[in-house]
C-alpha positions as CSV (number, residue, x, y, z in Angstrom):
1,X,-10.5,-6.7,-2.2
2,X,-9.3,-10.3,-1.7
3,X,-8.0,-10.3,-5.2
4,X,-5.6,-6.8,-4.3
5,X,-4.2,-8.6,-1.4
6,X,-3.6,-11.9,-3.7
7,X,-1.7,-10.1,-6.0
8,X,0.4,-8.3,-3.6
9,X,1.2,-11.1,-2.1
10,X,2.5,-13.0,-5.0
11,X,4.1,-10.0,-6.5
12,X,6.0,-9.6,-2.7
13,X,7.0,-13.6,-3.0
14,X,8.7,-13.5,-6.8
15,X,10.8,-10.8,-5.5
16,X,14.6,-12.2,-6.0
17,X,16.5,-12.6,-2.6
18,X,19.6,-11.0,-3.7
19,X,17.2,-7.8,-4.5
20,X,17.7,-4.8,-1.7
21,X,14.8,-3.1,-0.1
22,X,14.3,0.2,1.5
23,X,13.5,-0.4,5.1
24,X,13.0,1.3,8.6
25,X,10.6,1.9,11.5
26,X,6.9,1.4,10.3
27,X,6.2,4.6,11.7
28,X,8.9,6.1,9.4
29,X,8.2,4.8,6.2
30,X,4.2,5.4,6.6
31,X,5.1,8.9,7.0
32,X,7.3,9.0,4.4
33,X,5.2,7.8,2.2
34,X,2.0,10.3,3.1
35,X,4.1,13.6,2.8
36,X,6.4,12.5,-0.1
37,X,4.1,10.6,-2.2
38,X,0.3,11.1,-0.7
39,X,-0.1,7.7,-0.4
40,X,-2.7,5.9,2.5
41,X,-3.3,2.7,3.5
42,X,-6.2,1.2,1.2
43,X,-5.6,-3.1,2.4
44,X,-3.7,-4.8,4.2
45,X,-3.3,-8.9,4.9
46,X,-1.4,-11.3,7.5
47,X,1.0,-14.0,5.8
48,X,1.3,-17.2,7.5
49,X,4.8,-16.2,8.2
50,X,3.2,-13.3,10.6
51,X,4.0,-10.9,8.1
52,X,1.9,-8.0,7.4
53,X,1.4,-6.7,3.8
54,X,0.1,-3.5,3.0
55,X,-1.2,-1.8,0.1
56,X,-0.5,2.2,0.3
57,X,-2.3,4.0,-2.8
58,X,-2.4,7.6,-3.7
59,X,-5.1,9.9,-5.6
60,X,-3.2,9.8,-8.8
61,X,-2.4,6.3,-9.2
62,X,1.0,5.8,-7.4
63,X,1.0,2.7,-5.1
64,X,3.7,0.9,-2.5
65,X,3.7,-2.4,-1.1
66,X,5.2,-2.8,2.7
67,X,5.9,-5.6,4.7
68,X,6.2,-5.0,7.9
69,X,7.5,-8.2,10.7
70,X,6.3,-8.5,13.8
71,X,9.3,-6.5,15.4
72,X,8.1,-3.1,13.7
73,X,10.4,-3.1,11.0
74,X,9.3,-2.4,7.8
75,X,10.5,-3.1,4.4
76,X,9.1,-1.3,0.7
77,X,8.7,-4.3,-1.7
78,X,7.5,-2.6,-4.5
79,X,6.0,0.5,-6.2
80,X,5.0,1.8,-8.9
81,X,2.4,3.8,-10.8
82,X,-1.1,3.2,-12.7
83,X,-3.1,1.7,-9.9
84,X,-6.3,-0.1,-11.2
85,X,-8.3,-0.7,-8.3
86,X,-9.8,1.1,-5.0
87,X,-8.3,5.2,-4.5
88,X,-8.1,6.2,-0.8
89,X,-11.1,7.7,0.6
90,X,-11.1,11.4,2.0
91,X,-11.6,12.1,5.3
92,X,-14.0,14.9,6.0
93,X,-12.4,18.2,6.6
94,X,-9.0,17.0,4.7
């Protein structure tokens, strides 16, 4: 697990300032990303800029990084397809 949130971390640093990002309401962009795409939350870490990273995952291999400050805004740093690494669990009954 620690090396997931490694490497989304360093892929979310060598991201180019000038590069625009998709952002929004947390709230928003979770939900966006569960009905559009399937993806849940599979990790998530704290920077030591008080930055939350998250790692959303879907059945099939699609995955998004968010960062989301401590005001609730939320940005999409990267996605992309061919995840190698945990899937999301099933809940019972889903």
């Amino acid at each position: 697990m620690r090396v997931i949130l490694a490497a989304a971390l360093v892929a979310a640093s060598a991201l180019p300032a000038s590069a625009q990002m998709a952002c929004g309401k947390r709230e928003m962009i979770v939900a966006a990303l569960a009905s559009q795409h399937n993806e849940t939350r599979i990790a998530f870490a704290l920077s030591q800029k008080g930055v939350v990273i998250e790692v959303f995952v879907s059945e099939v291999g699609t995955w998004t990084l968010v960062a989301s400050g401590p005001g609730g805004m939320s940005c999409l740093l990267d996605s992309g397809t061919n995840w190698e690494g945990p899937k999301p669990v099933k809940e019972e009954g889903t």
